[in-house]
C-alpha positions in Angstrom: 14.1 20.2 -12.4 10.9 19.6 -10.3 7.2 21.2 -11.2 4.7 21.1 -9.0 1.0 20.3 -9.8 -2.6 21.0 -8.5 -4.0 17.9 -7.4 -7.3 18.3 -5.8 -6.3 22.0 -4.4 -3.2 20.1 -3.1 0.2 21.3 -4.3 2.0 18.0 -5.3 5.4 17.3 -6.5 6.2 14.8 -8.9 7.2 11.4 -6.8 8.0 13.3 -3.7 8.2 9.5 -1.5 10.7 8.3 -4.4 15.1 8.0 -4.3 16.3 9.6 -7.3 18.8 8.5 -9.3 22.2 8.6 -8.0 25.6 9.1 -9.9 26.6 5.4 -9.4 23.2 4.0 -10.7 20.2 4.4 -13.0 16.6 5.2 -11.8 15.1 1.5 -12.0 11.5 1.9 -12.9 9.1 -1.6 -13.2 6.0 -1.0 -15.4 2.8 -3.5 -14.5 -0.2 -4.1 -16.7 -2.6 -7.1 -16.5 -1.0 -9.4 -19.1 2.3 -7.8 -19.7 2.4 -8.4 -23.3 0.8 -4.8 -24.8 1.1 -1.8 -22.8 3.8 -2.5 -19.6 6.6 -4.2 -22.2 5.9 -0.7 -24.5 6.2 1.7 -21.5 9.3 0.1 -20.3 10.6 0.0 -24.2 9.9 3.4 -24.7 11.1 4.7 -21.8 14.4 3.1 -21.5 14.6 4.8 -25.4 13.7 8.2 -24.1 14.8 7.6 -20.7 18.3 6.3 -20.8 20.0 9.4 -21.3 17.9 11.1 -18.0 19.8 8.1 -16.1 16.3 5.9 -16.3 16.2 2.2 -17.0 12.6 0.7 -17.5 10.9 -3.0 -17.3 7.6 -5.1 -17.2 5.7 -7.4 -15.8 2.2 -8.4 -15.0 -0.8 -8.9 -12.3 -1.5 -12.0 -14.5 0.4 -12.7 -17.2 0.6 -16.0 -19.1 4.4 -16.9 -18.3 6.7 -16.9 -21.3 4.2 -15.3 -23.8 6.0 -13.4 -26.1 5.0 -9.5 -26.5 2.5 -8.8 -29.3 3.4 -8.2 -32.8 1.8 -5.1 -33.0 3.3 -3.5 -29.9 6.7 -4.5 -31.6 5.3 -3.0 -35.0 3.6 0.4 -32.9 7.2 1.1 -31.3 9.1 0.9 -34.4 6.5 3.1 -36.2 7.4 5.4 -33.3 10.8 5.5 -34.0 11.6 3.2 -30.4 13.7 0.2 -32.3 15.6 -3.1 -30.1 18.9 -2.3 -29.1 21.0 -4.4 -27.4 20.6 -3.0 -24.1 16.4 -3.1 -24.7 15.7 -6.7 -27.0 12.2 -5.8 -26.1 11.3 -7.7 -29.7 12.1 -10.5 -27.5 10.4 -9.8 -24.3 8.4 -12.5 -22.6 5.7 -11.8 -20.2 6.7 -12.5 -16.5 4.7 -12.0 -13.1 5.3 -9.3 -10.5 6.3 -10.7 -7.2 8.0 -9.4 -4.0 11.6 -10.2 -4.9 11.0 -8.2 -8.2 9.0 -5.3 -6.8 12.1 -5.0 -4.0 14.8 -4.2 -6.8 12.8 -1.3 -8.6 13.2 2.4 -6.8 9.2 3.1 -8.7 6.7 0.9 -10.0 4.1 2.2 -12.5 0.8 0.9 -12.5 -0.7 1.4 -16.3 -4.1 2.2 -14.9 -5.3 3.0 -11.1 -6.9 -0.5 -11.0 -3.0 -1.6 -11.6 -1.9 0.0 -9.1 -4.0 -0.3 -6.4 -3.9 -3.9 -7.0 -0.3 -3.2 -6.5 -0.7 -1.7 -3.2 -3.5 -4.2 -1.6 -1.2 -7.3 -2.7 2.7 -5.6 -1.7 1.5 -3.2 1.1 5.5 -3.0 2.1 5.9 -1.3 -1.5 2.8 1.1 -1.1 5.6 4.4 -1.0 6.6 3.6 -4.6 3.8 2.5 -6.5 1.6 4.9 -8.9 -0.6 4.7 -11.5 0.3 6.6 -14.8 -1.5 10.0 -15.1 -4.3 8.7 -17.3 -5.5 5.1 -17.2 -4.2 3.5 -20.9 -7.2 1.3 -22.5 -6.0 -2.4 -23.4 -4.6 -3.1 -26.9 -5.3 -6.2 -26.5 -6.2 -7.9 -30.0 -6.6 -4.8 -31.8 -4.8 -3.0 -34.9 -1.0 -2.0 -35.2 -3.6 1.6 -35.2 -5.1 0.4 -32.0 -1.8 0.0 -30.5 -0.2 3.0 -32.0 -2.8 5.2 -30.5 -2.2 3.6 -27.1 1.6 4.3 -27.3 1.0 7.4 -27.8 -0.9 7.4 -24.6 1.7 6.1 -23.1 4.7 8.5 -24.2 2.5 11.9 -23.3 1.9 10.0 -20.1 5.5 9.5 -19.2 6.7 12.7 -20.3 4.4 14.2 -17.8 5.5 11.9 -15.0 9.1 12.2 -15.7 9.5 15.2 -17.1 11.3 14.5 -20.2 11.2 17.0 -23.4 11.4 14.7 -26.3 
């Protein structure tokens, strides 16, 4: 089922550059933030929730993380308010941040900036990758340090974002 949108009086359907997934294999989409301890690790987690039965499996990783930090106790708390909990497929409770680089980049068929600055930092470092990298819809404010509120209201950000972008009705 593809819509098509008005972008700047320019008729664009959603990911036209990108494979789809295929019968033998999920849709592998990598989600990149700056730290990848808040918003990327919640997008993947709430995606592979929503996702998985629209053949979609979802990760992280950061511009510049702090390797090995573990994902914040309130973007763990914000996902199970949301209903999104660990499974064993998706231990995202025990997700540590890791950086984007070319190897990981080359085994994802889309990668998600979580703002515009994400993803044309995405673009200007992995030019070879430029056909499937894009921003979400609306650029999603950092978390960072704030409430299990603050990070509630940003997952909701993020959900509305990615049921635009892949069409899910959930």
């Amino acid at each position: 089922m593809e819509t098509v949108r008005q972008v700047n009086d320019i008729s664009v359907s959603p990911f036209p550059a990108f494979p789809e997934k295929t019968e033998d294999r999920p849709l592998r989409v990598l989600f990149v933030c700056t730290g990848n301890t808040c918003r990327s690790p919640m997008a993947a987690a709430w995606l592979n929730s929503h996702g998985k039965a629209h053949g979609i499996e979802a990760s992280s990783a950061g511009l510049f993380p702090a390797p090995g930090s573990p994902i914040s106790p309130n973007a763990v708390e914000a996902l199970k308010l949301a209903g999104v909990e660990p499974s064993p497929d998706d231990r995202f409770d025990l997700h540590t941040a890791r950086p984007v680089d070319e190897a990981t980049l080359r085994s994802y068929d889309r990668i998600v900036g979580i703002s515009r600055r994400h993803a044309m930092e995405l673009i200007y470092s992995y030019p070879a990758h430029a056909g499937k990298i894009c921003a979400m819809p609306r650029d999603i404010p950092d978390p960072f340090g704030g409430s299990v509120e603050d990070y509630s209201r940003c997952l909701a950000e993020i959900a509305a974002g990615l049921k635009e972008m892949f069409l899910l009705d959930v």
